[in-house]
PyMOL Python script that loads the backbone (N, CA, C, O; Angstrom):
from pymol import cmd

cmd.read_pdbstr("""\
ATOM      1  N   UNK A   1      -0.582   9.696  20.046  1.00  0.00           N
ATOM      2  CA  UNK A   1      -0.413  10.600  18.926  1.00  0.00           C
ATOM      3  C   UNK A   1       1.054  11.027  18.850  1.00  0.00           C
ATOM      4  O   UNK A   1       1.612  11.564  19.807  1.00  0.00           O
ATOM      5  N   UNK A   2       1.814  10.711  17.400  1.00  0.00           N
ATOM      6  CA  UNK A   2       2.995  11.602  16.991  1.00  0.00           C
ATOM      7  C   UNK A   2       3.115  12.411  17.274  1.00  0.00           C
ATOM      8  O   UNK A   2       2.549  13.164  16.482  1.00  0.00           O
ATOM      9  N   UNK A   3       4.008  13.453  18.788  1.00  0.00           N
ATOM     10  CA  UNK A   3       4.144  14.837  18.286  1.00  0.00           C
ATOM     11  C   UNK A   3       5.649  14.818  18.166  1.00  0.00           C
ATOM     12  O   UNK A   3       6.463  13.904  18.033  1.00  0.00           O
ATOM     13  N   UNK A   4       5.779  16.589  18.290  1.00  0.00           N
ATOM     14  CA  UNK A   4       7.228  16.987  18.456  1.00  0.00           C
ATOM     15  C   UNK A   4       7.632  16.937  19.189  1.00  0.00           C
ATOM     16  O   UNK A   4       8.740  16.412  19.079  1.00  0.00           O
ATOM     17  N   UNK A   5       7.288  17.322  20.440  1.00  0.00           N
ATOM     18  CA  UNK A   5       8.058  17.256  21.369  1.00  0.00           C
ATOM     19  C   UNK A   5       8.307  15.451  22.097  1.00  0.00           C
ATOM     20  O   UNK A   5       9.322  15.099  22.699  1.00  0.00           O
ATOM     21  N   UNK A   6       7.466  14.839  21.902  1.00  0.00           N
ATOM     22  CA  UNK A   6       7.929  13.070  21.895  1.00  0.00           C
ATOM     23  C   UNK A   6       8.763  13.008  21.516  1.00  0.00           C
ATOM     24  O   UNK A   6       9.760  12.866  22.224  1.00  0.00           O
ATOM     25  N   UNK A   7       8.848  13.106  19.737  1.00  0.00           N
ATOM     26  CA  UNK A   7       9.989  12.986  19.114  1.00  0.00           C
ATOM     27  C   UNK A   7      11.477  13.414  19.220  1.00  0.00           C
ATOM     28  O   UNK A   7      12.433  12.904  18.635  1.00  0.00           O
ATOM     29  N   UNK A   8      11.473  14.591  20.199  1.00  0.00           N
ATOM     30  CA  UNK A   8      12.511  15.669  20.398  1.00  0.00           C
ATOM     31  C   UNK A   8      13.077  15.030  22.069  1.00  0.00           C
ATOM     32  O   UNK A   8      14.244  14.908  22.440  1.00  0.00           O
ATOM     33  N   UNK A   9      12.137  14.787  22.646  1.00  0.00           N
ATOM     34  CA  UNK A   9      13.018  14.098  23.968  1.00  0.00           C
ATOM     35  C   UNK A   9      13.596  12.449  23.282  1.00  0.00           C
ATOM     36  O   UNK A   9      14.715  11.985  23.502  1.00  0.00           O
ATOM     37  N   UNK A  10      12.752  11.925  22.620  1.00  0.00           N
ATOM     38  CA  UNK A  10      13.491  10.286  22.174  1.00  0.00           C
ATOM     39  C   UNK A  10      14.929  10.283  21.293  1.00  0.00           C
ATOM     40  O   UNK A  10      15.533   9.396  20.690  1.00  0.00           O
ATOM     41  N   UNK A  11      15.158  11.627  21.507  1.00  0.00           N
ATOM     42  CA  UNK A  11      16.459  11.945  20.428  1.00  0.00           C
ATOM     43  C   UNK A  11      17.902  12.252  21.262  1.00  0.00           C
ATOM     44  O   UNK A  11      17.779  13.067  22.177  1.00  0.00           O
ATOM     45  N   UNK A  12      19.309  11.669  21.040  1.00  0.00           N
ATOM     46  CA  UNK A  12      20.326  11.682  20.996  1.00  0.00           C
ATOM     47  C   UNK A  12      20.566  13.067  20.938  1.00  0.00           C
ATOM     48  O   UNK A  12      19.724  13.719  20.320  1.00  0.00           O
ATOM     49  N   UNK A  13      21.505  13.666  21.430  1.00  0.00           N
ATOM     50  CA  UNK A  13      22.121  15.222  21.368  1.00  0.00           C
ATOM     51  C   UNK A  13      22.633  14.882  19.772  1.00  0.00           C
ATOM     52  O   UNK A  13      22.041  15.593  18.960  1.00  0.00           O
ATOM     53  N   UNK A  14      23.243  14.296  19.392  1.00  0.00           N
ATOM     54  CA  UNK A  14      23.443  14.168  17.884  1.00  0.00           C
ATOM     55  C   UNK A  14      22.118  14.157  17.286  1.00  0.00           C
ATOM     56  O   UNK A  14      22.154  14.932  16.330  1.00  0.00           O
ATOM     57  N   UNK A  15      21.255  13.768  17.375  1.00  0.00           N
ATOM     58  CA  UNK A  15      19.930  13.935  15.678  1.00  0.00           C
ATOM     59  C   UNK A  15      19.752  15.108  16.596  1.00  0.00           C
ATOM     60  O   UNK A  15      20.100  16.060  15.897  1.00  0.00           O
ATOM     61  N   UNK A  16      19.335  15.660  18.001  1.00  0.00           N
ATOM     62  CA  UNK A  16      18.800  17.240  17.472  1.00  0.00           C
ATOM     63  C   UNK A  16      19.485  18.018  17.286  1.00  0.00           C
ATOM     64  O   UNK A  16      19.056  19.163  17.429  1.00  0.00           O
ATOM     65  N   UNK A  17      20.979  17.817  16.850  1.00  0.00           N
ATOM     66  CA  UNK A  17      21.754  18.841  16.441  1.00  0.00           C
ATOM     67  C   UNK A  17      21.333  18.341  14.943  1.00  0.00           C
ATOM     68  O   UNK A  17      20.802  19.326  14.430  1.00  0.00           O
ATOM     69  N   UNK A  18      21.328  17.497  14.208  1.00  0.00           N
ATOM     70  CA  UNK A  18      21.090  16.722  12.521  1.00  0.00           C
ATOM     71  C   UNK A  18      19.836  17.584  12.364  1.00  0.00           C
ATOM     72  O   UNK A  18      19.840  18.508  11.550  1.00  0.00           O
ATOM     73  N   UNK A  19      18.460  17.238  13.327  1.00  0.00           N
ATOM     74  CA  UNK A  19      17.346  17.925  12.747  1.00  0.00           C
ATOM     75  C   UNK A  19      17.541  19.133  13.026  1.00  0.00           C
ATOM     76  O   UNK A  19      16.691  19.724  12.359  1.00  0.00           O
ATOM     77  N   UNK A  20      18.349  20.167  13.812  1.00  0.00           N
ATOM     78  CA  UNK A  20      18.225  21.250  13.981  1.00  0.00           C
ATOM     79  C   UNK A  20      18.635  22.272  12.858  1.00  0.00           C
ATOM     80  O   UNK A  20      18.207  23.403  12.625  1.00  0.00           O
ATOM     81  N   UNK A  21      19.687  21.450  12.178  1.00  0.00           N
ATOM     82  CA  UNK A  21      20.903  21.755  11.154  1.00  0.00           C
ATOM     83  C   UNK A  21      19.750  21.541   9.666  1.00  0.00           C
ATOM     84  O   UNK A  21      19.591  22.195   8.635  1.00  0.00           O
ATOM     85  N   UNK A  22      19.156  20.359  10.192  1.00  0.00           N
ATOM     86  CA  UNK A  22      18.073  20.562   8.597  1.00  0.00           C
ATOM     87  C   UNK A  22      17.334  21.265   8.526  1.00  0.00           C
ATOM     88  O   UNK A  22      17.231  21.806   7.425  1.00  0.00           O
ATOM     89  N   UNK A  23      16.557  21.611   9.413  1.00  0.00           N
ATOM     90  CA  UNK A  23      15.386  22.961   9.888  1.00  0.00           C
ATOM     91  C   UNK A  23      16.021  24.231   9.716  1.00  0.00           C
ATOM     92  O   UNK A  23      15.360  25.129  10.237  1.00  0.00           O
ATOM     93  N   UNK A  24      16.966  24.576   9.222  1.00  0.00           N
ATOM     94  CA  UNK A  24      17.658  25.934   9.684  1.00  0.00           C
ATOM     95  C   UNK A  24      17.590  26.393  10.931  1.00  0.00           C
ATOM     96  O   UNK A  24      17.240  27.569  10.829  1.00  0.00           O
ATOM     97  N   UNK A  25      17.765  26.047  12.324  1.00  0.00           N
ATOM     98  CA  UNK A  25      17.514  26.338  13.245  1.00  0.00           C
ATOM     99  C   UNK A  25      18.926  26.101  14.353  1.00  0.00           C
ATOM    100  O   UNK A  25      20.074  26.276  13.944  1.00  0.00           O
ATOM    101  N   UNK A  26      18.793  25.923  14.965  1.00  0.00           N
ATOM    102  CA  UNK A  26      19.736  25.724  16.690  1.00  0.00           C
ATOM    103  C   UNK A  26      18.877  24.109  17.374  1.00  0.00           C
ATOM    104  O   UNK A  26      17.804  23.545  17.156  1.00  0.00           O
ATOM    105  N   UNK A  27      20.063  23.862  18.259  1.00  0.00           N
ATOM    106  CA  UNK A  27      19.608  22.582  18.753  1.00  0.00           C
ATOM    107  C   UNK A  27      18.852  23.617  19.552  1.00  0.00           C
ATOM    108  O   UNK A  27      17.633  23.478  19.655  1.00  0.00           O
ATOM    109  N   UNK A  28      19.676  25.016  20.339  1.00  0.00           N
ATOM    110  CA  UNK A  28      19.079  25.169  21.624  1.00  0.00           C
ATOM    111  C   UNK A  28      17.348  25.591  21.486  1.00  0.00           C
ATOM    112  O   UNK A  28      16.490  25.374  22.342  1.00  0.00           O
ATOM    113  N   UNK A  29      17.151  26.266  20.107  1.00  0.00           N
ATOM    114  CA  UNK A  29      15.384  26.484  19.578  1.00  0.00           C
ATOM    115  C   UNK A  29      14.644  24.837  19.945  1.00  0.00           C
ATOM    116  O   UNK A  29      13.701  24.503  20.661  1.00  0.00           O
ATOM    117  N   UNK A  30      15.497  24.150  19.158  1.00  0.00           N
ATOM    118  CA  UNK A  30      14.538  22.417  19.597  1.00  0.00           C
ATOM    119  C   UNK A  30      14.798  22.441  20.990  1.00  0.00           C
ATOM    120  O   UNK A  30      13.779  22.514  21.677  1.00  0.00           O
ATOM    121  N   UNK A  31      15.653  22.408  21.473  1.00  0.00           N
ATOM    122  CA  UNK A  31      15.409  22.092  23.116  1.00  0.00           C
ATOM    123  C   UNK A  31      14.347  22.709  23.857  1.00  0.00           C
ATOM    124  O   UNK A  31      13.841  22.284  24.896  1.00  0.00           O
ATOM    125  N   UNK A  32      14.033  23.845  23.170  1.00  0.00           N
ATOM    126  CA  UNK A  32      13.093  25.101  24.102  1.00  0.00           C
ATOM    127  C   UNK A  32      11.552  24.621  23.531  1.00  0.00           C
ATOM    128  O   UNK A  32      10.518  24.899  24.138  1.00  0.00           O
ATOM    129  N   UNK A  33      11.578  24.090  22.650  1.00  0.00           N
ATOM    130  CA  UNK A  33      10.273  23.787  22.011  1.00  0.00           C
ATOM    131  C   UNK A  33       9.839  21.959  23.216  1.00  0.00           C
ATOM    132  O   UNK A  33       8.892  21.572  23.901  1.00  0.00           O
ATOM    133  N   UNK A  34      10.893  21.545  22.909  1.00  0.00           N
ATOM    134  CA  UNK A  34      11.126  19.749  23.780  1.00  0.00           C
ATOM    135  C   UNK A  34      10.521  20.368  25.470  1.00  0.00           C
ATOM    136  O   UNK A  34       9.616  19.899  26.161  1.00  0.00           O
ATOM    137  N   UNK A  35      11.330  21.439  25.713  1.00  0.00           N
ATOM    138  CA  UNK A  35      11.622  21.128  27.536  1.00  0.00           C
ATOM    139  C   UNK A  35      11.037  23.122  27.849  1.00  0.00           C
ATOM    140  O   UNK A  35      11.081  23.458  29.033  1.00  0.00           O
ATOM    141  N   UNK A  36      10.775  23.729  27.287  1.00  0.00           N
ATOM    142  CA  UNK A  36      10.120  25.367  27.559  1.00  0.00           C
ATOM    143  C   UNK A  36       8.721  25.280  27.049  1.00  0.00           C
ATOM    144  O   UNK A  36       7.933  25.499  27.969  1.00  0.00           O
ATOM    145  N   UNK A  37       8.131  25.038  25.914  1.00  0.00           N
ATOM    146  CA  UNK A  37       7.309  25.149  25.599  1.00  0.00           C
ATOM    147  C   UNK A  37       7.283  25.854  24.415  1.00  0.00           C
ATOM    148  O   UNK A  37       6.138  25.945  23.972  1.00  0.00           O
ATOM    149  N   UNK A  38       7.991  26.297  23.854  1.00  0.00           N
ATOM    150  CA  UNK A  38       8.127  27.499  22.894  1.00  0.00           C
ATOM    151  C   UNK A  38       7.545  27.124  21.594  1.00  0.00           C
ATOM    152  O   UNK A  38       7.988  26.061  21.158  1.00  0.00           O
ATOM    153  N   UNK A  39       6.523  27.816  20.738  1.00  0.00           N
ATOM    154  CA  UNK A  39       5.996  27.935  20.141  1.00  0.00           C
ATOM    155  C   UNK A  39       6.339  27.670  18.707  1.00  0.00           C
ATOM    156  O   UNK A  39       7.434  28.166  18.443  1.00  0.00           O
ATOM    157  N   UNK A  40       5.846  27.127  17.799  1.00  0.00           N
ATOM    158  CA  UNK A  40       6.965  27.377  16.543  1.00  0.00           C
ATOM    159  C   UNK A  40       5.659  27.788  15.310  1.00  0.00           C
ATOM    160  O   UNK A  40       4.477  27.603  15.019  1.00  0.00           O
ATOM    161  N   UNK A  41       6.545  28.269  15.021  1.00  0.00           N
ATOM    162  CA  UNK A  41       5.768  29.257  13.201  1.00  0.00           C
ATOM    163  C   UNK A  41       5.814  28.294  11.967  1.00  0.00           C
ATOM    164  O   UNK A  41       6.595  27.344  11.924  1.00  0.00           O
ATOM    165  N   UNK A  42       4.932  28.594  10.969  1.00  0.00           N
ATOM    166  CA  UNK A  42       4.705  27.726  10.138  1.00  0.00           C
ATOM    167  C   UNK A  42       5.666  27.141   9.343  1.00  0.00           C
ATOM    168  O   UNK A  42       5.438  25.994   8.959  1.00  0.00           O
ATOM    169  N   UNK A  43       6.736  27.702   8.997  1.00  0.00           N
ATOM    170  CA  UNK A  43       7.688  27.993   8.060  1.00  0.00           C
ATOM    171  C   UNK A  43       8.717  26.698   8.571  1.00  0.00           C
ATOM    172  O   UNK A  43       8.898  25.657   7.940  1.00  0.00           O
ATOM    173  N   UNK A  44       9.343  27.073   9.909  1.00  0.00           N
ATOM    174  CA  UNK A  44       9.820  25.660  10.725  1.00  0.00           C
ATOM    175  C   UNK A  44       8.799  24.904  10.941  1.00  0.00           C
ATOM    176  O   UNK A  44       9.351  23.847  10.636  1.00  0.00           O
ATOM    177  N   UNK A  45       7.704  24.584  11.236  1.00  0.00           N
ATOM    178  CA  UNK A  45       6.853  23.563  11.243  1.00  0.00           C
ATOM    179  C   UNK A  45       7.267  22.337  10.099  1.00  0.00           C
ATOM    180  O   UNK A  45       7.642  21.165  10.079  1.00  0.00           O
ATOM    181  N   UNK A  46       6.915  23.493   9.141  1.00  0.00           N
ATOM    182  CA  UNK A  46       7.073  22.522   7.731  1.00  0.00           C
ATOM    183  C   UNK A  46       8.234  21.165   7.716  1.00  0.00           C
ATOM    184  O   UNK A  46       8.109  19.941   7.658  1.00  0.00           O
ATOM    185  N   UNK A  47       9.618  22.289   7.818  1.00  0.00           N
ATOM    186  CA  UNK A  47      10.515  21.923   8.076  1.00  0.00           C
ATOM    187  C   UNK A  47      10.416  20.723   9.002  1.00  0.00           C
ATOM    188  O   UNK A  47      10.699  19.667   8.436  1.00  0.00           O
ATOM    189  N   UNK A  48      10.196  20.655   9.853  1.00  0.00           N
ATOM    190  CA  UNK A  48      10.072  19.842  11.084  1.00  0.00           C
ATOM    191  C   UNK A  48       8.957  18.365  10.247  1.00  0.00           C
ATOM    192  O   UNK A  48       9.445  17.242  10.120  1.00  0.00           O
ATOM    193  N   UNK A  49       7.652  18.652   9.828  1.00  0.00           N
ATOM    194  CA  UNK A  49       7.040  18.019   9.203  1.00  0.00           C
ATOM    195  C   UNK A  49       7.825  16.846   8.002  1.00  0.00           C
ATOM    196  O   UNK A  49       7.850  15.615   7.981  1.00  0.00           O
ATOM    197  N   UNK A  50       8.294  17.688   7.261  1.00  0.00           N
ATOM    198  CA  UNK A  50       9.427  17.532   6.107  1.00  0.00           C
ATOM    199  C   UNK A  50      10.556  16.370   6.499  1.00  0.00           C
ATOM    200  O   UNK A  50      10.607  15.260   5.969  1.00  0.00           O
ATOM    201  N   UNK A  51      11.212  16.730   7.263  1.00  0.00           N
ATOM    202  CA  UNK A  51      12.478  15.909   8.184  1.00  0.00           C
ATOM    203  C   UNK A  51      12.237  14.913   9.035  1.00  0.00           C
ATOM    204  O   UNK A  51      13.171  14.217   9.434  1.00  0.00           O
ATOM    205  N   UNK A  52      10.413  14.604   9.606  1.00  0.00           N
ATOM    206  CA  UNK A  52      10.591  13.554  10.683  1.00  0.00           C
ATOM    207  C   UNK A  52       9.282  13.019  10.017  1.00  0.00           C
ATOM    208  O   UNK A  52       8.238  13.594  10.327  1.00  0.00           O
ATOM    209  N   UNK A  53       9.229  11.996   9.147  1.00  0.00           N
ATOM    210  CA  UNK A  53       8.447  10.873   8.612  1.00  0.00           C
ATOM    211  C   UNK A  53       7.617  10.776  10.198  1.00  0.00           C
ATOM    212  O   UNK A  53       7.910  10.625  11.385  1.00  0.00           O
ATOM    213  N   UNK A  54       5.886  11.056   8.960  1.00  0.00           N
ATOM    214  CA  UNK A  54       4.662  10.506  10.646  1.00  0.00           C
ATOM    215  C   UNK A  54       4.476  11.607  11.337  1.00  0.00           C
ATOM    216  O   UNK A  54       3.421  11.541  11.967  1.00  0.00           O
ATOM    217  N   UNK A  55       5.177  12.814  11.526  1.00  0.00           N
ATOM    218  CA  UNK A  55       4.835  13.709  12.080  1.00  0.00           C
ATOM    219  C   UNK A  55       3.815  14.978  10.711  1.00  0.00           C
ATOM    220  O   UNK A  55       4.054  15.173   9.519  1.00  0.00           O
ATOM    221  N   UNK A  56       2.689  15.585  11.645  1.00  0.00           N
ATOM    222  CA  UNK A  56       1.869  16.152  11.391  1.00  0.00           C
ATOM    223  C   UNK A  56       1.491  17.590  12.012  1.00  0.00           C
ATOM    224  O   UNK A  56       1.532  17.760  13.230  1.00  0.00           O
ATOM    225  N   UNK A  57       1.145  18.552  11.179  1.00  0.00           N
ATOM    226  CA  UNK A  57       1.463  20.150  11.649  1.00  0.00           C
ATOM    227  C   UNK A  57       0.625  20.218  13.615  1.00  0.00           C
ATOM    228  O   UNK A  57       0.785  20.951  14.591  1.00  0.00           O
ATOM    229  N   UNK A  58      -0.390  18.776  13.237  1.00  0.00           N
ATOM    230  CA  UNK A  58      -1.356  18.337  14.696  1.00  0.00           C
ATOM    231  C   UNK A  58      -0.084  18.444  15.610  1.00  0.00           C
ATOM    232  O   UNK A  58      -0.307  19.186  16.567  1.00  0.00           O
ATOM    233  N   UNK A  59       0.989  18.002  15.598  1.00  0.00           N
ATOM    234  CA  UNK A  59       1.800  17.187  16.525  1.00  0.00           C
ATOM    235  C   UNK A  59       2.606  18.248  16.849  1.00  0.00           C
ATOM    236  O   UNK A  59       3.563  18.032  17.593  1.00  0.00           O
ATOM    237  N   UNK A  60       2.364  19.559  16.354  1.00  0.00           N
ATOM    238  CA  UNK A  60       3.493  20.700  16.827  1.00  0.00           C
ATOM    239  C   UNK A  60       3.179  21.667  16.889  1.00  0.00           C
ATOM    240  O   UNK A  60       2.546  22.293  16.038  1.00  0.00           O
ATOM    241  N   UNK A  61       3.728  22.197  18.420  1.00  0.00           N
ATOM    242  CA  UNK A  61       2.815  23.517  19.234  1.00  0.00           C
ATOM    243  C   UNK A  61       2.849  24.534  18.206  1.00  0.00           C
ATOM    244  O   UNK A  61       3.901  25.175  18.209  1.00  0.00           O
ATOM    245  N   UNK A  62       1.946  24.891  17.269  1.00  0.00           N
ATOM    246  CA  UNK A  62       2.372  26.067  16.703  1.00  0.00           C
ATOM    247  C   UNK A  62       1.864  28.119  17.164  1.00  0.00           C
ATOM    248  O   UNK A  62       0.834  28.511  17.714  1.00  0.00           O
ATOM    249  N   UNK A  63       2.570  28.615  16.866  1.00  0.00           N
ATOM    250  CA  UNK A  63       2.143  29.338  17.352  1.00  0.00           C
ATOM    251  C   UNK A  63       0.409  30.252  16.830  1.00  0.00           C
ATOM    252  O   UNK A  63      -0.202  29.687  15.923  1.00  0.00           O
ATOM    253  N   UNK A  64      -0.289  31.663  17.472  1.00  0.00           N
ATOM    254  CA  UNK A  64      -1.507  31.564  17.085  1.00  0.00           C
ATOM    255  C   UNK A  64      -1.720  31.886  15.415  1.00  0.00           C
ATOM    256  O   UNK A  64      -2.686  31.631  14.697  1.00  0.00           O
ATOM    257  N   UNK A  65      -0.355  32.585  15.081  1.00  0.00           N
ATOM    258  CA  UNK A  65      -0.549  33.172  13.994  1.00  0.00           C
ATOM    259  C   UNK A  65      -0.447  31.911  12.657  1.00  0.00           C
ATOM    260  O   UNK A  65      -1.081  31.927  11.602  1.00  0.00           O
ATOM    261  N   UNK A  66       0.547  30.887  13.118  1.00  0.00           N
ATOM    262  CA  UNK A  66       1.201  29.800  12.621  1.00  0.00           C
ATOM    263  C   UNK A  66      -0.123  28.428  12.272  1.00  0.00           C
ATOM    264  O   UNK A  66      -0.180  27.599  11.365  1.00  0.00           O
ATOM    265  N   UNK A  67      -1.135  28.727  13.566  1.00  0.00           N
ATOM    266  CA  UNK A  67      -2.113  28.042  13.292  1.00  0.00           C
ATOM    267  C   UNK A  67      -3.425  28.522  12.306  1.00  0.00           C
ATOM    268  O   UNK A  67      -4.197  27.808  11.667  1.00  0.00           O
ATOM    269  N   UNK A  68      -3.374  30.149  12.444  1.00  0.00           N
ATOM    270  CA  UNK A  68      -4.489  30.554  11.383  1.00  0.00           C
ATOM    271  C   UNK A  68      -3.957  30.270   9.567  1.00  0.00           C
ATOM    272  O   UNK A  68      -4.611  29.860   8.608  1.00  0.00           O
ATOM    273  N   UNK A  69      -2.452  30.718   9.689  1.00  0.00           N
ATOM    274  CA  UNK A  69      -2.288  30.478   8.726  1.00  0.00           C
ATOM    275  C   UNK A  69      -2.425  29.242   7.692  1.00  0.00           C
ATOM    276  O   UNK A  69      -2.800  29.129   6.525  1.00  0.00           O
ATOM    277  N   UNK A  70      -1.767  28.065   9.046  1.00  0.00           N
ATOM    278  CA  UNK A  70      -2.621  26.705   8.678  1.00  0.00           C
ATOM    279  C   UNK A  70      -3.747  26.095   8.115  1.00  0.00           C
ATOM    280  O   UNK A  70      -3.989  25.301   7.206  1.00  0.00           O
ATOM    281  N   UNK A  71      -4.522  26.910   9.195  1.00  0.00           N
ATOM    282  CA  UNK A  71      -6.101  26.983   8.600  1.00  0.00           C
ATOM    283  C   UNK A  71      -6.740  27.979   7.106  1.00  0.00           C
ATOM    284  O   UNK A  71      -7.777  27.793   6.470  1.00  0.00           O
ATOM    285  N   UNK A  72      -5.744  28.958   6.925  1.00  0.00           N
ATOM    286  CA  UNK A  72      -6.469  29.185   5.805  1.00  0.00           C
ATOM    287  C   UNK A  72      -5.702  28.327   4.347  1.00  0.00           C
ATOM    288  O   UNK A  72      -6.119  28.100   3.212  1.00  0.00           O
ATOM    289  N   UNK A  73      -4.305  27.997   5.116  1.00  0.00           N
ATOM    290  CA  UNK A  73      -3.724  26.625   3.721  1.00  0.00           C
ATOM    291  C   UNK A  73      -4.767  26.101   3.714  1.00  0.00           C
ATOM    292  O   UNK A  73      -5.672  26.558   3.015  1.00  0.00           O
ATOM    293  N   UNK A  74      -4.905  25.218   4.331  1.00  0.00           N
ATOM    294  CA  UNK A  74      -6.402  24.044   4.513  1.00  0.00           C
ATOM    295  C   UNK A  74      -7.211  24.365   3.566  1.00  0.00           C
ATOM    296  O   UNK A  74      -7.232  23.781   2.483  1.00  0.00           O
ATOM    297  N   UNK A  75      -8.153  25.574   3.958  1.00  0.00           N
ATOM    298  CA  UNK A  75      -9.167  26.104   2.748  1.00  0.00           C
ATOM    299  C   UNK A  75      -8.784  25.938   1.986  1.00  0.00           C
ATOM    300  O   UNK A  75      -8.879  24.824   1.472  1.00  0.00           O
ATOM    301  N   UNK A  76      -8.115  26.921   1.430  1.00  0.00           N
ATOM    302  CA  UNK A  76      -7.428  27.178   0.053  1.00  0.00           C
ATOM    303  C   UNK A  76      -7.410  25.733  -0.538  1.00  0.00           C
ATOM    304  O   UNK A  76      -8.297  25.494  -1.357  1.00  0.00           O
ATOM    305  N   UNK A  77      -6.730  24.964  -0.308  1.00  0.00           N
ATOM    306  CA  UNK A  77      -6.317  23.359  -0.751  1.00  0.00           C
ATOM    307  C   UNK A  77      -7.655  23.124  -0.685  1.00  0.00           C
ATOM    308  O   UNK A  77      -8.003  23.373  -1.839  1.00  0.00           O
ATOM    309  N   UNK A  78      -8.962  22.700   0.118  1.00  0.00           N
ATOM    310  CA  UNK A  78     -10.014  22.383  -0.162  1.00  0.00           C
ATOM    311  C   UNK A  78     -10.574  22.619  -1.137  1.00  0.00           C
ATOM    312  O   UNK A  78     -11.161  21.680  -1.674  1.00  0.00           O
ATOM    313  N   UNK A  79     -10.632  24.160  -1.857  1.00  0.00           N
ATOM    314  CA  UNK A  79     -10.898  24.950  -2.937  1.00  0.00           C
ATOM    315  C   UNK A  79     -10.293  24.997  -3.640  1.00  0.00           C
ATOM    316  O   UNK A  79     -10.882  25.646  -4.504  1.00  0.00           O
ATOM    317  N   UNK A  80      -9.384  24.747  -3.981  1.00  0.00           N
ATOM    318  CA  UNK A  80      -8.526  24.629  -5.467  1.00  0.00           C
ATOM    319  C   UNK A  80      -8.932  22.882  -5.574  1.00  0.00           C
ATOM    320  O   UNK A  80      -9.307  22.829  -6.745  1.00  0.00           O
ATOM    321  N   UNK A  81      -9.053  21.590  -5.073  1.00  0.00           N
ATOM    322  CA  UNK A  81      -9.637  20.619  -5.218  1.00  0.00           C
ATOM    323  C   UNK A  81     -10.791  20.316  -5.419  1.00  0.00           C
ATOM    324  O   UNK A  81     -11.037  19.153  -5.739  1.00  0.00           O
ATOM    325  N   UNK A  82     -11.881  21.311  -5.285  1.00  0.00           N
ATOM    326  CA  UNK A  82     -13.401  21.353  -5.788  1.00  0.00           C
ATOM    327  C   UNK A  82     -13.315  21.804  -7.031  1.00  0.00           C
ATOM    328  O   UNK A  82     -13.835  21.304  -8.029  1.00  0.00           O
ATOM    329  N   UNK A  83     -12.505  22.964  -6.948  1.00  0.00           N
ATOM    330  CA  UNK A  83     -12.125  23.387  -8.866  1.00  0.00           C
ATOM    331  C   UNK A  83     -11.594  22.834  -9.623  1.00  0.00           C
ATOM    332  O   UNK A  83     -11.925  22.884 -10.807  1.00  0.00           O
ATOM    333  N   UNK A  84     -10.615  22.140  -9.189  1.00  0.00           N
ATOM    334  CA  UNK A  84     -10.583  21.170  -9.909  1.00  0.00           C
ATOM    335  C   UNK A  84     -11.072  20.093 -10.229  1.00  0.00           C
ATOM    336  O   UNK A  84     -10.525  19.796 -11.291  1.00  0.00           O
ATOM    337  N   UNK A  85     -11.642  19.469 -10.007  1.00  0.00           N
ATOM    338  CA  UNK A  85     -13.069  18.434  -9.595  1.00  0.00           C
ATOM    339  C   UNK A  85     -13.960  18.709 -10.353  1.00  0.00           C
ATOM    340  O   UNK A  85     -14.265  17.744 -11.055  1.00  0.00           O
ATOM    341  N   UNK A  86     -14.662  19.803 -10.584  1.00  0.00           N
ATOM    342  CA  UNK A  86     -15.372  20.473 -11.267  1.00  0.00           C
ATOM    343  C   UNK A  86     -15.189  21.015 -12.463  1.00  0.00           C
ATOM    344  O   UNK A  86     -16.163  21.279 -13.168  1.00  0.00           O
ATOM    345  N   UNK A  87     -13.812  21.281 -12.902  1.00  0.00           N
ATOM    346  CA  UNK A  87     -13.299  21.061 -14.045  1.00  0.00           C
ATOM    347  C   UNK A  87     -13.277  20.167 -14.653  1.00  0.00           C
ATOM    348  O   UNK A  87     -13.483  20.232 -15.865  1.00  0.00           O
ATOM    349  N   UNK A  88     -13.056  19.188 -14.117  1.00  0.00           N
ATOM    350  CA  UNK A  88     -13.066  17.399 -14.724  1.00  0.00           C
ATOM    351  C   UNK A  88     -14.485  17.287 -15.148  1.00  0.00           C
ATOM    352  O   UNK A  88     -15.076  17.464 -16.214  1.00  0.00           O
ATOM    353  N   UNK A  89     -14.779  16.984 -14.125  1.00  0.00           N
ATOM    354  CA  UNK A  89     -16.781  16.999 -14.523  1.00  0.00           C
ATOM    355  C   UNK A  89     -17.227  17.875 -15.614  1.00  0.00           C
ATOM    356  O   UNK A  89     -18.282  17.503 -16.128  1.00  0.00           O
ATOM    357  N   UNK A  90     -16.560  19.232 -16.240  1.00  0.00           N
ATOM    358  CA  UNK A  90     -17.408  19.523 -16.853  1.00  0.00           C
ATOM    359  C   UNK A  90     -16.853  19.045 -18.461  1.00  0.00           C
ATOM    360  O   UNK A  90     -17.574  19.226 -19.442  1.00  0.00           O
TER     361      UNK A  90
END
""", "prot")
cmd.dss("prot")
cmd.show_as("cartoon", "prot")
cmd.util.cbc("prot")
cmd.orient("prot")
């Protein structure tokens, strides 16, 4: 499985300074996420998602709040696609 932190050790000190710089972030935040463990929030997730083709919100430690929020995107998107669906149909 694609994650982040795979992706973040197979990387050159140059791309995680490139992806760090696209994420709005610090290399030293990617390093801590690669080699600490550190958690990341939805907002950089995206980001992270966004910038590395194949990677998936699955593939990155997020944190607990970062994952509910996830989960209620999810819904939401489930439910606005039944309504719409159901709009068509009628």
């Amino acid at each position: 499985m694609d994650n982040l932190k795979t992706r973040i050790l197979g990387m050159k000190t140059e791309e995680r300074d490139e992806l760090a710089k696209g994420a709005g972030t610090t290399r030293g935040l990617v390093n801590q996420i690669a080699f600490g463990g550190k958690k990341v929030e939805l907002g950089l997730a995206d980001c992270f998602v966004a910038l590395l083709p194949g990677l998936t919100l699955d593939g990155i430690p997020l944190t607990d709040r970062a994952r509910q929020q996830a989960k209620v995107r999810a819904s939401a998107k489930k439910r606005r696609a039944v309504v719409a669906q159901a709009g068509q149909g009628a």
